[in-house]
N, C-alpha and C positions, 0 to 999 in steps of 0.2 A: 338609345342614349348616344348622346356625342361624344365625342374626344376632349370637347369642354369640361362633359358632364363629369365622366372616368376623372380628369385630371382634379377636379372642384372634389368629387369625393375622396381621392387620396388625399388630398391636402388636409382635407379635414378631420378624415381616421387619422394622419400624423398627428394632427395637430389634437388628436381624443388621446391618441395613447401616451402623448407629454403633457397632459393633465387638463387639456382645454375644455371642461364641462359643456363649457355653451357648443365646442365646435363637434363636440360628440352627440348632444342633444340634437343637433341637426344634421347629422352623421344619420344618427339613428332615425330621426325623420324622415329625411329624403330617401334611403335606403328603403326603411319598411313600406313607403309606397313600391319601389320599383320588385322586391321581392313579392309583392300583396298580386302585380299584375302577373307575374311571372307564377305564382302556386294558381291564380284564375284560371290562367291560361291552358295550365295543366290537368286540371279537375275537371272532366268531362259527366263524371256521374257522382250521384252523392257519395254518401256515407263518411267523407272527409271532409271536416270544416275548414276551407283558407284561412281562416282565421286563427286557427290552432297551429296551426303548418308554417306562419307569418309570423305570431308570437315563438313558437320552436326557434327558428331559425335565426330571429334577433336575440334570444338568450343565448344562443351556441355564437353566435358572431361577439357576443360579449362578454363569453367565457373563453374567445379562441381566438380573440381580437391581435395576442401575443404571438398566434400561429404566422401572421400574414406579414410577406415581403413588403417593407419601404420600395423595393422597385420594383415591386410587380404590379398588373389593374389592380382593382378593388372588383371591378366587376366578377371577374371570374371566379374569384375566390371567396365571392357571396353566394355567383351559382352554385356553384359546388354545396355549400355549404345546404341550400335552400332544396337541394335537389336528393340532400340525402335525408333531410331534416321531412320531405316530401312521400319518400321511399318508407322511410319508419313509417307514416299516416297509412299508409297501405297495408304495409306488413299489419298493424293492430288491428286494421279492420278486416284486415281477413278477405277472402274469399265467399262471402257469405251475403247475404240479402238480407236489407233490414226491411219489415215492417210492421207494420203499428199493431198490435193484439188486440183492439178494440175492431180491428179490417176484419178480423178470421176468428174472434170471438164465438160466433154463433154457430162454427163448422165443428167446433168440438163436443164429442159426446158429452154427457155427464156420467165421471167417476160411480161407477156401481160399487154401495158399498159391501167390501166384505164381511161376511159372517160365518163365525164358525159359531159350533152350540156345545154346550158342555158335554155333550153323549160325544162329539167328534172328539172334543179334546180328552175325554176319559177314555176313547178307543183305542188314540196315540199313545198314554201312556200308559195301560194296563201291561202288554207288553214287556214293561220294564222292570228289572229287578227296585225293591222299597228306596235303595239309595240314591238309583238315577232317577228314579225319577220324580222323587224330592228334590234331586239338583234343577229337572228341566221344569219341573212346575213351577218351582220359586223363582228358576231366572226367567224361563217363557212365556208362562201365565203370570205370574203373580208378577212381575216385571223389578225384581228387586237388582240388585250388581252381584257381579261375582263375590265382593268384602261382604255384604250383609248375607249373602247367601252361606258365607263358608261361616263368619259370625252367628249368624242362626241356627248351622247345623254340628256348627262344633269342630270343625275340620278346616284344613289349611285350603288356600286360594288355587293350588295347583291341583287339589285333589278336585274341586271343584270344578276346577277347568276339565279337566280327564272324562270325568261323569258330564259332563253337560256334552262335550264330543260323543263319547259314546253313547250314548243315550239318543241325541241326534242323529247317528249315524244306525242304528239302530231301529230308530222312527221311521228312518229313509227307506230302510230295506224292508223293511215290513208292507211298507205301501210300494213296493215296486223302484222305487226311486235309487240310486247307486250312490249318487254322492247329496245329500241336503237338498232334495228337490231338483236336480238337473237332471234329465233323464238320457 
């Protein structure tokens, strides 16, 4: 850009911020090209769209249009603007590699499913004294909530909370296990 160019744009951002529609509409014009070459420029590998990065950066210039000096370029205070607006695009995408799941579809096993059998699950709870293990059938097996569990058996929610822990915990040590399966 020229010295022409810097001076045509400030004129114009003046002339957007004392109400000039049209001279903002081509504010906003001319600009979003020179930003569009400038996020190109920068984007070396995917995952960020100059396009996203271009619209960013025209919202922030027109939410922050109040931020910028009468006497200072416009340019700089667009880089800026484009270069953090640029920086974000990065930050969200992370660190990471995108690609397609239909590319690596076929490398993944198929989920074996699990099965337990009722003699396993009667093995777990015999074990248990009648109460817990009416708490852990009805919430473990039977798949009910802790309300309908303590509503069914007549007892409040925290006594049922107690007995499903112990009863758990209980399960754990009997099979070897110290805390819920983690060994």
């Amino acid at each position: 850009m020229t010295g022409k160019d810097e001076a045509e744009l400030s004129r114009l951002l003046k002339a957007a911020i004392a109400g000039d529609e049209r001279a903002y509409a081509d504010f906003l014009h001319r600009i979003a090209a020179v930003v569009r070459g400038f996020v190109r420029r920068k984007i070396v590998q995917g995952g960020v769209d100059p396009e996203d990065v271009v619209q960013e950066t025209l919202l922030a210039i027109h939410v922050k249009r109040h931020t910028w000096r009468p006497d200072a370029p416009v340019l700089p205070w667009v880089y800026a603007i484009a270069r953090f607006k640029l920086i974000d695009a990065f930050r969200r995408r992370g660190r990471r590699i995108e690609v397609e799941i239909d590319e690596i579809a076929e490398t993944f096993a198929e989920p074996e499913a699990e099965t337990v059998s009722d003699r396993d699950i009667n093995r777990a709870l015999d074990g248990l004294p009648p109460a817990q293990r009416s708490v852990v059938s009805s919430i473990s097996v039977d798949g009910h909530s802790i309300g309908e569990t303590a509503t069914k058996l007549g007892i409040s929610e925290t006594a049922v909370r107690v007995s499903l822990h112990r009863g758990l915990a209980a399960i754990a040590k009997r099979f070897g296990q110290e805390r819920f399966g983690r060994q």
